[in-house]
C-alpha positions as CSV (number, residue, x, y, z in Angstrom):
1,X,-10.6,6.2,-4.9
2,X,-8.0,9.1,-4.5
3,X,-5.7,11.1,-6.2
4,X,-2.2,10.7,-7.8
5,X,0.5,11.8,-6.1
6,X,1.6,14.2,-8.8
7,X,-2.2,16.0,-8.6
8,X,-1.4,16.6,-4.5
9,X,0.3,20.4,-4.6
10,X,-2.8,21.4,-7.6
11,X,-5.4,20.3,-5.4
12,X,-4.0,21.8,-2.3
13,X,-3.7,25.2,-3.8
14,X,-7.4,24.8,-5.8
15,X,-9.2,26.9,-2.7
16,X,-11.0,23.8,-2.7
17,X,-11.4,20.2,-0.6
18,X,-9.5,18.1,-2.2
19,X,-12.0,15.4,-1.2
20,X,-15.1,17.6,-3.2
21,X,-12.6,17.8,-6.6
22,X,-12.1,13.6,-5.9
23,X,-15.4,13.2,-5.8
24,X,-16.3,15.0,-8.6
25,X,-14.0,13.8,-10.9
26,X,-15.8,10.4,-10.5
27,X,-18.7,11.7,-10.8
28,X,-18.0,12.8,-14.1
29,X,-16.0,10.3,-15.0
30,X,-18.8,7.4,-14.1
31,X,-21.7,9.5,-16.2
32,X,-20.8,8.2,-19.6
33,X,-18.4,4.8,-18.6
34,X,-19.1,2.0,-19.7
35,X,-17.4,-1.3,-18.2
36,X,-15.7,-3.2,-20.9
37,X,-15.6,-7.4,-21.1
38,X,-11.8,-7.6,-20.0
39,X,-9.5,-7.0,-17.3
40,X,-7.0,-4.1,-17.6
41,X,-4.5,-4.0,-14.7
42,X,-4.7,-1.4,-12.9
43,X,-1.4,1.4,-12.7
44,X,1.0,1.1,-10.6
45,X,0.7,5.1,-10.2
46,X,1.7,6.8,-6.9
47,X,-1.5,8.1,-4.8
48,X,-2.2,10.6,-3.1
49,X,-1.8,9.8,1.1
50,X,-3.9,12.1,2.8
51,X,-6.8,9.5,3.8
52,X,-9.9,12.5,4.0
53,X,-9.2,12.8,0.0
54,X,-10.3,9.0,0.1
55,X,-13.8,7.9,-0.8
56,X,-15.3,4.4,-1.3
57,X,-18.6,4.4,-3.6
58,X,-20.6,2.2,-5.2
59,X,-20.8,2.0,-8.5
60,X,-23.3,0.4,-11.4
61,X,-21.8,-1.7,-13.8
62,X,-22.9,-4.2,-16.6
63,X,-23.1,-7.9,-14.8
64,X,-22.3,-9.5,-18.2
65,X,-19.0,-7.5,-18.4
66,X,-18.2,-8.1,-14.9
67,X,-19.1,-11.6,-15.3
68,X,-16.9,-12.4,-18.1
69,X,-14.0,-10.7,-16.0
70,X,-14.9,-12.6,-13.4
71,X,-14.7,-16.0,-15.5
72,X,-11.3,-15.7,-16.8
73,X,-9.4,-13.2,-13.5
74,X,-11.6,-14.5,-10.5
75,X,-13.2,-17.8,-11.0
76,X,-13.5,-18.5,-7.7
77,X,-15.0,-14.9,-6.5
78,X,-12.5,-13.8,-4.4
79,X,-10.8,-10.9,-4.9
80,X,-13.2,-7.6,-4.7
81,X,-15.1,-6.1,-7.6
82,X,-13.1,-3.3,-7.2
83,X,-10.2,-4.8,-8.0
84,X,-11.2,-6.6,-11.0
85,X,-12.6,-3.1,-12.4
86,X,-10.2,-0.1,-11.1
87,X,-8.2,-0.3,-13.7
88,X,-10.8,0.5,-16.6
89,X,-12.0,3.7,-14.1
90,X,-8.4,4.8,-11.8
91,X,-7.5,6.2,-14.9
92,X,-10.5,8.4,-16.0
93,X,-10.9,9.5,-12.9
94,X,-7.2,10.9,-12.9
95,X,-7.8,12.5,-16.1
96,X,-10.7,14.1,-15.1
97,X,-9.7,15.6,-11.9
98,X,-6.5,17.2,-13.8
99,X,-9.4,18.6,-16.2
100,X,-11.1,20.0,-12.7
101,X,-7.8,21.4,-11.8
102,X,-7.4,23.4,-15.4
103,X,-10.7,24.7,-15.3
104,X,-10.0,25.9,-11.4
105,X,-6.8,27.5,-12.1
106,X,-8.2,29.4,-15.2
107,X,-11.1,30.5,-13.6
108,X,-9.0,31.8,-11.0
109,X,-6.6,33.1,-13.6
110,X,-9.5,35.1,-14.8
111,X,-10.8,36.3,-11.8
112,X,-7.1,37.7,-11.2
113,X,-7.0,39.3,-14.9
114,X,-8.0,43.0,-14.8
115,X,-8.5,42.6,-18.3
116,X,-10.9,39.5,-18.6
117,X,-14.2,40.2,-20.1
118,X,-15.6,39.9,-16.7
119,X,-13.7,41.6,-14.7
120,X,-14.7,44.9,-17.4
121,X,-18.2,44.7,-15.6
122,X,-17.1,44.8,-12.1
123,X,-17.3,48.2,-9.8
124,X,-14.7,50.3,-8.1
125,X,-15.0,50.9,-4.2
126,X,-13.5,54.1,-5.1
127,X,-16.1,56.2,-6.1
């Protein structure tokens, strides 16, 4: 699992490892997913290259959803689990760390705004 290519500049800018923002995108994107009955490709998106962004994981699914995958994509079991499932979870995982990368950049955005509510609450080393 990695980024897309597109999300490399965001998360290289974030303040923070790319690799933590991968990994947390999965996270969230494995705490409500459910592994459908059928096989969706997965995208022909560009990743991301830097190989300390990649993580490999194990991941729970439903054996009678994998199964029937399995029964019409890899009746023999050959090809990798992972490869019969990434393209139900590539996706979500994509979406989610472009959600990570909004709510960085507007955090930092209000951090930056002298007029954000919290920044009203903060002291002067001036006095």
């Amino acid at each position: 699992m990695t980024a897309l290519e597109r999300q490399a500049a965001a998360l290289n800018a974030s303040g923070v490892n790319p690799a933590h923002v991968v990994r947390a995108a999965l996270r969230r994107a494995t705490r409500h997913w459910q592994l459908k009955p059928e096989f969706v490709p997965p995208r022909s998106d560009r990743t991301a290259k830097p190989a300390s962004w990649r993580m490999r994981t194990t991941v729970a699914v439903d054996a009678e959803a994998l199964t029937a995958i399995m029964a019409i994509e890899d009746p023999l079991d050959v090809c990798s689990k992972w490869s019969l499932i990434r393209g139900q979870l590539e996706p979500l995982v994509w979406q989610e760390i472009d959600k990570i990368l909004a709510e960085l950049t507007g955090a930092r955005a209000q951090s930056e705004d002298p007029h954000a509510p919290d920044a009203a609450n903060k002291t002067s080393d001036d006095g």
